[in-house]
C-alpha positions in Angstrom: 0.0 0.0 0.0 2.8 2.2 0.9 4.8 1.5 -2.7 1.1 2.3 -4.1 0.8 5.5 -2.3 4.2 6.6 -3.2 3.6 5.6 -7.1 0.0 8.2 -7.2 2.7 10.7 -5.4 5.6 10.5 -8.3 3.0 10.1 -11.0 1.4 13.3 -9.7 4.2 15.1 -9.6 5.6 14.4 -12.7 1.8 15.2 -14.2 2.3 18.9 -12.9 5.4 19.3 -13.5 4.9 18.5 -17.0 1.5 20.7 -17.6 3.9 24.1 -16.3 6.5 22.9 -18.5 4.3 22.3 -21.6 2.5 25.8 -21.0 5.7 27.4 -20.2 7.8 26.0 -23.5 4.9 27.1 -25.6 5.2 30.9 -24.2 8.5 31.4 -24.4 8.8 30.4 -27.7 7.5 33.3 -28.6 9.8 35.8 -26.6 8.8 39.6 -26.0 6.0 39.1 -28.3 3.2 40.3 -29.4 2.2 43.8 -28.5 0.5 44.3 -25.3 -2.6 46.0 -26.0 -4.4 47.9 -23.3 -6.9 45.5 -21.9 -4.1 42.8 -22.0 -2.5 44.5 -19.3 -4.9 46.0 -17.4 -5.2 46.3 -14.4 -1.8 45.1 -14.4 0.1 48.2 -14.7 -1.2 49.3 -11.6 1.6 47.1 -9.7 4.7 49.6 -11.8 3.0 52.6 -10.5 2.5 51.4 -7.3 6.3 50.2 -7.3 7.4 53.3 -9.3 5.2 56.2 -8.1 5.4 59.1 -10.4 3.8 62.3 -9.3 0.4 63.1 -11.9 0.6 60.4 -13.4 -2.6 58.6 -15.1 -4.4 55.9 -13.8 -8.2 54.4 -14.6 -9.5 53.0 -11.4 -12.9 54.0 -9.1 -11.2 53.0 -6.2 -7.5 53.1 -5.9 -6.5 50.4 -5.0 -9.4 48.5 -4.4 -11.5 48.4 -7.5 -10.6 49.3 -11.0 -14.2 49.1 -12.4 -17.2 49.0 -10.3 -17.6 45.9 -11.7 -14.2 44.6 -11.5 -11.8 43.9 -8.7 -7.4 43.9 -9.4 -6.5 40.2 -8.5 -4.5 40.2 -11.9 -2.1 43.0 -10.5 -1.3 40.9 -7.2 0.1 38.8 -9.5 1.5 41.2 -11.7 3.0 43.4 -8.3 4.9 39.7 -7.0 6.8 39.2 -10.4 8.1 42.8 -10.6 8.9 43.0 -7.3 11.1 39.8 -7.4 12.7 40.4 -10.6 13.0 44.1 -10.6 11.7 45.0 -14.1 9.0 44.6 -16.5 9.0 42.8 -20.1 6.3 40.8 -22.4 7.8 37.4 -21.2 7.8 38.5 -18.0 4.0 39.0 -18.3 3.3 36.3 -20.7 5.2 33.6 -17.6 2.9 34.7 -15.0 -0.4 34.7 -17.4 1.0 30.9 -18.6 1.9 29.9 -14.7 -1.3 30.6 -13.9 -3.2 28.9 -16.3 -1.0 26.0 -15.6 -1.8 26.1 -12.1 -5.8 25.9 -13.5 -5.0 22.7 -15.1 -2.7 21.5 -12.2 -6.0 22.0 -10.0 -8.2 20.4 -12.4 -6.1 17.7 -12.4 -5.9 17.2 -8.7 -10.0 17.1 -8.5 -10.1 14.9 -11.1 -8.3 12.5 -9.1 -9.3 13.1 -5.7 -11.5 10.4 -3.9 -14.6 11.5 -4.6 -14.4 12.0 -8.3 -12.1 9.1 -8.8 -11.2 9.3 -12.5 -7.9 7.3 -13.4 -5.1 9.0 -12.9 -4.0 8.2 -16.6 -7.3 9.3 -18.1 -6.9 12.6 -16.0 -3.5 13.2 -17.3 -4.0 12.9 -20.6 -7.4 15.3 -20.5 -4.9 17.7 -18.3 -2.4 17.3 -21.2 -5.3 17.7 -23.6 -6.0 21.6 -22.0 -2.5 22.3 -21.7 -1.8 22.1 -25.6 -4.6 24.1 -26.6 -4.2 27.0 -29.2 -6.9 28.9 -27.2 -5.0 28.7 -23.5 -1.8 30.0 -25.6 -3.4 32.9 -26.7 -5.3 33.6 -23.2 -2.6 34.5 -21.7 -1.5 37.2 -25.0 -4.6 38.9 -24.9 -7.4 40.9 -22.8 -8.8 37.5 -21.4 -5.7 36.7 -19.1 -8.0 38.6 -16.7 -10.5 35.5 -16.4 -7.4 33.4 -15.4 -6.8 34.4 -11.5 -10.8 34.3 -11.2 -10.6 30.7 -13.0 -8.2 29.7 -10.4 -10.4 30.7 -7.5 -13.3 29.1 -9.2 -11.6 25.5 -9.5 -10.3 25.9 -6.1 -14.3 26.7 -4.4 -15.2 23.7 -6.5 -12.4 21.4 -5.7 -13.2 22.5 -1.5 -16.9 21.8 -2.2 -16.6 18.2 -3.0 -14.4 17.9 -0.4 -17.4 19.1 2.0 -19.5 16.9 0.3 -17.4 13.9 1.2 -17.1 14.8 4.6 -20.0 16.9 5.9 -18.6 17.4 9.2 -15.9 19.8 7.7 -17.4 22.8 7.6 -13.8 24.8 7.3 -13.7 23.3 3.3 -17.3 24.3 3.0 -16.3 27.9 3.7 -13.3 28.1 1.7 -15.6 26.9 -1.1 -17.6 30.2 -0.5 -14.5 32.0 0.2 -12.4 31.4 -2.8 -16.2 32.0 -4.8 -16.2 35.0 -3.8 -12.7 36.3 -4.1 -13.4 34.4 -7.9 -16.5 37.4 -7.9 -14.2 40.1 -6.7 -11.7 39.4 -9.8 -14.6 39.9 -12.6 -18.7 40.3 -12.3 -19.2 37.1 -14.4 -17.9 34.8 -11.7 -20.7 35.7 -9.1 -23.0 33.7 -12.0 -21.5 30.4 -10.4 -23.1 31.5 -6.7 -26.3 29.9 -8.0 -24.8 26.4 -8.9 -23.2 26.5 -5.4 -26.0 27.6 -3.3 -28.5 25.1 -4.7 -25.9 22.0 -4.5 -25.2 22.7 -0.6 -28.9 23.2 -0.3 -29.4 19.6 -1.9 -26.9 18.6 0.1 -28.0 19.6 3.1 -31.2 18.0 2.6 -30.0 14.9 1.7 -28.0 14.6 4.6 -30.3 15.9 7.1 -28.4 19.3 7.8 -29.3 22.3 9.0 -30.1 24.5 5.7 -30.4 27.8 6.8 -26.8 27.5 9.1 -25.0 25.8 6.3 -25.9 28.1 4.1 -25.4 31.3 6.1 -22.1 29.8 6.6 -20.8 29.4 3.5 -22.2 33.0 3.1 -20.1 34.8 5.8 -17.1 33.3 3.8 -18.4 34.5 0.2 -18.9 38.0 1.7 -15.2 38.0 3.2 -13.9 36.4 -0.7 -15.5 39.9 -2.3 -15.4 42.7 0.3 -13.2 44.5 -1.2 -15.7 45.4 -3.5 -17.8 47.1 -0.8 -14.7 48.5 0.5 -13.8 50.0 -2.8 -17.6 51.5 -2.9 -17.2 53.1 0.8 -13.9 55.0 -0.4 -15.9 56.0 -3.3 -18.9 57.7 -1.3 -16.0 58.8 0.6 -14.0 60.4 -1.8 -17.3 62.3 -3.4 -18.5 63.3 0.5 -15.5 64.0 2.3 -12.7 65.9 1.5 -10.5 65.7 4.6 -8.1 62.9 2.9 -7.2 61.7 6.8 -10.7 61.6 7.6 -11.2 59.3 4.6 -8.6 57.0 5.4 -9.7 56.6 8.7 -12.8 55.9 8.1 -12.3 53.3 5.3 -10.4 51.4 7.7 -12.9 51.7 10.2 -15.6 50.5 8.0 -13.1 47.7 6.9 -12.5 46.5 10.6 -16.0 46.4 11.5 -17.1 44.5 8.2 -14.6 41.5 9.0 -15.1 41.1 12.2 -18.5 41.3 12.1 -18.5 38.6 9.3 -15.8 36.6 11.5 -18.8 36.8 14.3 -21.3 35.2 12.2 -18.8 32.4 10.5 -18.8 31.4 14.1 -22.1 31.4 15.2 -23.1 29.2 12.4 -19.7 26.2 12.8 -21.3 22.9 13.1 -20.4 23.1 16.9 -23.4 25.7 17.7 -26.2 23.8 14.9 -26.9 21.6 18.5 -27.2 24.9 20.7 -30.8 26.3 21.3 -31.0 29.7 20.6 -28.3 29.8 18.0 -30.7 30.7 15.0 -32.6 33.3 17.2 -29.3 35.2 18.2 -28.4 35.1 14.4 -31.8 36.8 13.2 -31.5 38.9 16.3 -28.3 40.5 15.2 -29.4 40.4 11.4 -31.9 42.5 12.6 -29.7 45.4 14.6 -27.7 45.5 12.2 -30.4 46.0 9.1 -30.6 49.6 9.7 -27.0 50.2 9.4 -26.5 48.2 6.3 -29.8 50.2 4.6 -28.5 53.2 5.2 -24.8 52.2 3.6 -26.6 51.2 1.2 -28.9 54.2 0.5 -25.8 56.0 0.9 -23.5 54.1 -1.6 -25.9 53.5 -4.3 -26.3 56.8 -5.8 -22.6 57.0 -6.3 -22.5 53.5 -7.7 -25.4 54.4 -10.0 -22.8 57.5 -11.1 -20.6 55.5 -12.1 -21.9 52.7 -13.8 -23.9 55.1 -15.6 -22.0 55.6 -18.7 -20.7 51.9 -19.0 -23.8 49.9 -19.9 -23.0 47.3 -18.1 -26.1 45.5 -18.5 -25.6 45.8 -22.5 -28.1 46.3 -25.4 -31.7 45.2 -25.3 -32.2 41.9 -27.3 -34.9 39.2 -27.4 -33.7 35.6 -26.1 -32.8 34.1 -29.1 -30.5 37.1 -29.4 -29.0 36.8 -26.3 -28.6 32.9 -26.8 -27.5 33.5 -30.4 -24.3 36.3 -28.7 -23.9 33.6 -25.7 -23.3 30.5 -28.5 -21.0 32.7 -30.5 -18.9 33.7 -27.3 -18.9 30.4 -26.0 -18.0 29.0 -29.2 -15.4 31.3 -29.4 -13.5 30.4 -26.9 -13.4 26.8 -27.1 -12.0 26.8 -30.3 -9.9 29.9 -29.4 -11.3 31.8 -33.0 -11.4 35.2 -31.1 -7.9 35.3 -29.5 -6.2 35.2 -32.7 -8.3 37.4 -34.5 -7.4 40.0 -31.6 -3.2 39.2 -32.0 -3.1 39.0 -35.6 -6.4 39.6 -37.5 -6.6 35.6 -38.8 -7.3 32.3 -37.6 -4.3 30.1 -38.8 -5.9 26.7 -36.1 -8.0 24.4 -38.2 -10.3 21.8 -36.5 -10.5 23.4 -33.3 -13.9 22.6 -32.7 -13.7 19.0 -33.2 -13.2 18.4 -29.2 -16.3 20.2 -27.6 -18.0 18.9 -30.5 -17.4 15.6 -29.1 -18.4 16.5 -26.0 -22.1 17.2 -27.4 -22.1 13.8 -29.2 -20.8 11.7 -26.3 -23.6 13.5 -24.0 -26.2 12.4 -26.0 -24.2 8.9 -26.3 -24.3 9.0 -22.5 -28.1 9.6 -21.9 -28.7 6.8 -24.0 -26.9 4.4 -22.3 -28.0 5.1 -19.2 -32.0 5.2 -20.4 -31.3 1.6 -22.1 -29.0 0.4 -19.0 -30.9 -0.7 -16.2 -27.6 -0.9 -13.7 -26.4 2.1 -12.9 -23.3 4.1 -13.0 -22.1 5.0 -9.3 -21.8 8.6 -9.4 -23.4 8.6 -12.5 -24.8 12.1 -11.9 -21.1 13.7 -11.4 -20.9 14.7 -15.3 -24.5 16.5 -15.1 -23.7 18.0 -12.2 -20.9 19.7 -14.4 -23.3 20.4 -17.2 -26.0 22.0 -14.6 -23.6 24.3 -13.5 -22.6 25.2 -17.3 -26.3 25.6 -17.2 -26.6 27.8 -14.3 -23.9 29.8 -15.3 -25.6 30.6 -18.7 -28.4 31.6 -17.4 -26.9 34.1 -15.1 -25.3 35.3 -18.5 -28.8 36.2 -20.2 -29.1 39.8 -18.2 -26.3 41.0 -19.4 -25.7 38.9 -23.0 -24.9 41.8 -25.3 -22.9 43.7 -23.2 -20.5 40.1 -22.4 -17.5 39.3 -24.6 -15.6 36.0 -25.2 -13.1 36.6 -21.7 -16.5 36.4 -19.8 -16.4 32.7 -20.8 -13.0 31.0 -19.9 -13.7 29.4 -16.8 -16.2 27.2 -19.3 -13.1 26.5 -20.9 -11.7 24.5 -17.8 -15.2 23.1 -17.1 -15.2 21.5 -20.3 -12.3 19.8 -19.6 -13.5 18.3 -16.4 -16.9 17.4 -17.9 -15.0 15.4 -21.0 -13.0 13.6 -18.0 -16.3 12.6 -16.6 -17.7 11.8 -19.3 -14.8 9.2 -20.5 -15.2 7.9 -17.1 -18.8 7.1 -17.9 -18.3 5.7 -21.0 -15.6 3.5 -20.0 -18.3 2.2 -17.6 -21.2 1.4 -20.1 -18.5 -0.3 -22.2 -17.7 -3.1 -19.7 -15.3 -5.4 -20.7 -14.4 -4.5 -23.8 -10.6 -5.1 -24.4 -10.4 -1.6 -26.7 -11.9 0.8 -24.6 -8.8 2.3 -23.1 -6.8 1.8 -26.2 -9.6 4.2 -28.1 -10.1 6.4 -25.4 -6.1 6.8 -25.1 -6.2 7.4 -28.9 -8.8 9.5 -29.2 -6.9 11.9 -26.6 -3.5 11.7 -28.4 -5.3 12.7 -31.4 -6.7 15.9 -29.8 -3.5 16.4 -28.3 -1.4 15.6 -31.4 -3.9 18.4 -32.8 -3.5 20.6 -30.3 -0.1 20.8 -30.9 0.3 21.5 -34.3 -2.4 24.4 -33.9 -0.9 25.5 -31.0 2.4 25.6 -33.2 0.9 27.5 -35.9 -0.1 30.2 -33.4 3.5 30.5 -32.5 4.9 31.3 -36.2 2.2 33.7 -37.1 3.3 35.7 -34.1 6.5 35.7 -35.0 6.1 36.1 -38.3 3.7 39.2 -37.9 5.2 40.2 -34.3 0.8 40.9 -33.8 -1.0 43.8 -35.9 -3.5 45.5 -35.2 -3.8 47.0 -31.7 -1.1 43.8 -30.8 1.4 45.3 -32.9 4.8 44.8 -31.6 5.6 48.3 -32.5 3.5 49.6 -29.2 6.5 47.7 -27.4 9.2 49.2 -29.3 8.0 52.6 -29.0 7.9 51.9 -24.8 11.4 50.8 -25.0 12.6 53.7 -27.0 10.9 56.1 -24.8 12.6 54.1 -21.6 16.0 54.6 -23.5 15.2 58.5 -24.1 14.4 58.6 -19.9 17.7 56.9 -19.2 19.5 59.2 -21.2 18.2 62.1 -19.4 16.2 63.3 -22.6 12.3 64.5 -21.0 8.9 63.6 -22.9 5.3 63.2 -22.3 3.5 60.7 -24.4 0.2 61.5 -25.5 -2.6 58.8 -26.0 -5.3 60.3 -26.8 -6.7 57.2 -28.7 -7.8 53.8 -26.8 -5.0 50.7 -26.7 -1.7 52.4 -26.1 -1.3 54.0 -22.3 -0.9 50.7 -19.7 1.6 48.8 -22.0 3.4 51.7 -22.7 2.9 52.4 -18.7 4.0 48.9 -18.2 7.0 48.8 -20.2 8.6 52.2 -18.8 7.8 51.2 -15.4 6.0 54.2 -15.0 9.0 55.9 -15.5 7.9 58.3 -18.7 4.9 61.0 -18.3 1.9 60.1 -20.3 -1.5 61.8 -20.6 -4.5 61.1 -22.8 -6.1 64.7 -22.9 -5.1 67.0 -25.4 -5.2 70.0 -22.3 -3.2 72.4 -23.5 -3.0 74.0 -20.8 -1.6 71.6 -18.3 1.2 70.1 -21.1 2.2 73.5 -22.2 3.5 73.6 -18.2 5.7 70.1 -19.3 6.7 72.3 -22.8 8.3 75.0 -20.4 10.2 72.8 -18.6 12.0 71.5 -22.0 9.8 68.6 -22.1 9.3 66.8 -26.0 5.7 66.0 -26.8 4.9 62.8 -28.4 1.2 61.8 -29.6 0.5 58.6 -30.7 -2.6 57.8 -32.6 -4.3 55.3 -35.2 -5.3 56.8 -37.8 -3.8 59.0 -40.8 -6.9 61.8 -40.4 -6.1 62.5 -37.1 -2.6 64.4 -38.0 -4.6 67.7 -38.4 -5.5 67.9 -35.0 -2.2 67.2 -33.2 -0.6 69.9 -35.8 -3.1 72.2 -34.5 -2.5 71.5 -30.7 1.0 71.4 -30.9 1.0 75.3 -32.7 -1.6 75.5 -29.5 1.2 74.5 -26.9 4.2 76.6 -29.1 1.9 79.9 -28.6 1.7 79.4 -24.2 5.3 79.1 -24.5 7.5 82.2 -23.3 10.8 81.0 -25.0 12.0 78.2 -27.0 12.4 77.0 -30.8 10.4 73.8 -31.6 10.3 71.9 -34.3 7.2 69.0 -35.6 8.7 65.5 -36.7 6.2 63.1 -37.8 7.0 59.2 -38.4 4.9 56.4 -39.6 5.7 53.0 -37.6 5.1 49.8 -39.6 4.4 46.3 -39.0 6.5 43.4 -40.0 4.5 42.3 -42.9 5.0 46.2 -44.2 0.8 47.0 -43.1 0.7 50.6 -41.1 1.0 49.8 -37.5 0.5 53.4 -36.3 1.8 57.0 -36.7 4.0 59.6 -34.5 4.3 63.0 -34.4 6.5 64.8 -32.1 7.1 68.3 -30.8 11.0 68.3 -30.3 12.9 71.8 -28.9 15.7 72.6 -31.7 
């Protein structure tokens, strides 16, 4: 038993240490490239600017440094903040490494539910479905583009889910239900989309509790106390907001954010032990529960009469619930996203305005088919499966998760759907599992399951491979053009050298990897104020603006004579350049006000 045990260790850590090393191998193949678009590193740059303060410089966030949309959290720039910190400096590997150590820690989780006791796939099978994910063209360009975002949140999902069938195997462990919650709601915190998976795990602890005889309303406000600690920094973020718009004493601010902060925790602490297992046998428990729910009920109206109008302020002008559209519109834009990112068609339209892949639907394709091979079987199959309902249990939260996706359909984009990604995977696991099963003693079943995966691995490959020579052929067009790099390095070359400059970006795409790239080190702005540059012009500083598109160059000509005229002294001259991609396509264009 002990040679056994040691055996599922070695083969487990060879199974990880392989997934980072096939992600990793993929990545840097493809060195400092491509470009890093804005929404592909934000709110990453955050962690440069908070290493490398620079006085006036720009930022986008609600809530600094809690929230960078109301309806996004900045999980992505903890991670971003670590890897600077220990290496020092920034570069597109750099951030490419973290991105692909993170989605190999996904699959590294995925693959350690798979196997655990309750789920009980074969190691092997689990492997090669881990393998599967970790050669796939669209988890290569996840971590290039905008979605890498999903991939912390991802993380956090896998882990709640990984804690709740731990809970479910041992009821008694009310510490793994909470983490479940916990890790949930940090998962909510990173992006909205993620609080569409509180459904799925609300109604399966509520089946659970019933089935086992528990306490509903305990359990649940259990697991609740540690959902509300996963996301409070959102309410957090929200209070400084109010704050900042209500008080302008800075100090008192502070003070009372952290006030508020305090007295949220421990108040959530308070409940997560009033409802522990231990108490369900005390009398009174439930009464001293609704007893403080209902002190504290004015308080928590009045934050929230408080906070609303400023949230409503805020997410005024973002649409966040989208465009109106009948449900077959809404299910028509949830297919197509979906879709998307299962075969990983959007991400390299977004790097390089193409799809090189080819058959990258065939594997959740298959998944379809062998569901309705499945529910066949087991219609026509009077023994049962044990834990025959594991698959659909996967497949109801895809469900549930879809669903919560409906109110806000045609304002959601593909990166709202990676974590289906990884549930994919773990429902084409289960579902080999079960099909294995219905095939009995058949001597081929493992050798056509093992060739069937090796196909879509062999595939995945190749694709996967093709990715990695377009972007280096093309170094990404587009808004991933490689040139956005080059122009950050030559502005961090100018900075070293002592030669002064504010970058102007007035056009969408360019500021945070620019801002990345210079660790924060060169001046940007992306108002055209005259005013407040011509101060930068006085000092000796060079303009340079940045924009897409050839008919803008009339209105930086005119601001620029705009900034000459506020100047006292001083002889300037106006250089313009063109910057082109590596297939000979216009990447962008530059025009700079330089003293002579």
């Amino acid at each position: 038993m002990d040679n056994w045990k040691k055996y599922r260790q070695s083969m487990d850590l060879a199974v990880c240490a392989g997934i980072l090393l096939c992600v990793l191998i993929q990545i840097i193949r493809t060195g400092n490239l491509p470009g890093l678009y804005l929404d592909a590193i934000n709110p990453d740059y955050i962690a440069v600017q908070m290493l490398f303060p620079r006085e006036h410089q720009i930022h986008w966030m609600v809530a600094r440094p809690w929230l960078c949309q109301v309806y996004h959290g900045c999980l992505t720039a903890v991670f971003a903040f670590l890897s600077i910190l220990l290496t020092g400096t920034t570069s597109i590997l750099q951030h490419h490494i973290v991105n692909g150590i993170t989605a190999s820690v996904c699959i590294i989780i995925l693959y350690k539910f798979l196997v655990s006791k309750i789920i009980g796939v074969n190691r092997f099978l689990a492997a090669a479905v881990s393998f599967m994910m970790a050669t796939m063209p669209s988890l290569l360009t996840i971590t290039f583009t905008q979605y890498y975002i999903e991939l912390p949140e991802t993380l956090c999902i896998l882990l709640s889910l990984a804690f709740y069938y731990k809970w479910v195997e041992n009821s008694e462990k009310q510490n793994d239900l909470f983490f479940s919650f916990f890790t949930a709601g940090i998962a909510f915190y990173g992006y909205f989309n993620f609080l569409f998976f509180l459904p799925a795990l609300l109604i399966g602890t509520g089946y659970h509790c019933w089935k086992e005889k528990k306490p509903l309303f305990l359990t649940v406000l259990h697991g609740m106390t540690g959902y509300f600690m996963g996301c409070g920094l959102y309410f957090i973020g929200y209070t400084q907001m109010w704050l900042a718009v209500t008080h302008r004493d800075l100090a008192g601010q502070k003070r009372m954010l952290l006030l508020f902060a305090i007295l949220y925790y421990l108040n959530l602490f308070v409940f997560s032990r009033l409802t522990r297992c231990s108490r369900w046998e005390k009398p009174g428990t439930i009464k001293l529960i609704c007893l403080a729910g209902l002190i504290e009920s004015p308080i928590v109206a009045f934050w929230i009469y408080k906070v609303l109008p400023v949230f409503g302020r805020y997410s005024s002008s973002l649409n966040i619930a989208g465009d109106a559209g009948g449900i077959g519109q809404r299910m028509f834009h949830i297919q197509k996203d979906m879709t998307a990112i299962l075969s990983g068609r959007d991400g390299e339209a977004l790097i390089y305005k193409d799809q090189v892949t080819r058959w990258t639907n065939l594997w959740w394709i298959f998944i379809l088919v062998l569901t309705i091979v499945l529910l066949i079987f087991e219609f026509r199959t009077k023994e049962k499966s044990p834990r025959k309902s594991l698959w659909k249990s996967m497949v109801g939260i895809l469900i549930l998760y879809v669903i919560g996706c409906f109110a806000f359909a045609t304002r959601m984009q593909t990166q709202h759907f990676v974590p289906i990604l990884f549930l994919f995977g773990i429902i084409l696991a289960l579902q080999l599992k079960e099909f294995i099963y219905y095939l009995g003693n058949c001597r081929m079943k493992s050798l056509a399951v093992s060739v069937l995966l090796l196909f879509f691995i062999s595939l995945n490959l190749v694709n996967s491979n093709k990715i990695i020579d377009e972007i280096q052929a093309t170094g990404g067009r587009g808004a991933f053009t490689d040139q956005i790099n080059e122009i950050s390095y030559e502005a961090l070359e100018n900075h070293l050298q002592n030669r002064n400059q504010v970058y102007l970006f007035k056009d969408w795409g360019f500021l945070f990897g620019f801002n990345y790239l210079t660790k924060n080190q060169v001046m940007c702005a992306t108002d055209l104020n005259t005013e407040f540059l011509s101060q930068y012009v006085e000092q000796g500083y060079d303009l340079v603006a940045c924009y897409w598109k050839e008919e803008d160059t009339p209105l930086y000509e005119e601001f620029f004579e705009e900034c000459q005229e506020n100047v006292s002294e001083g002889k300037w001259k106006i250089e313009r350049e063109t910057r082109y991609q590596r297939d000979g396509e216009i990447a962008f264009y530059v025009m700079s006000m330089i003293m002579e």
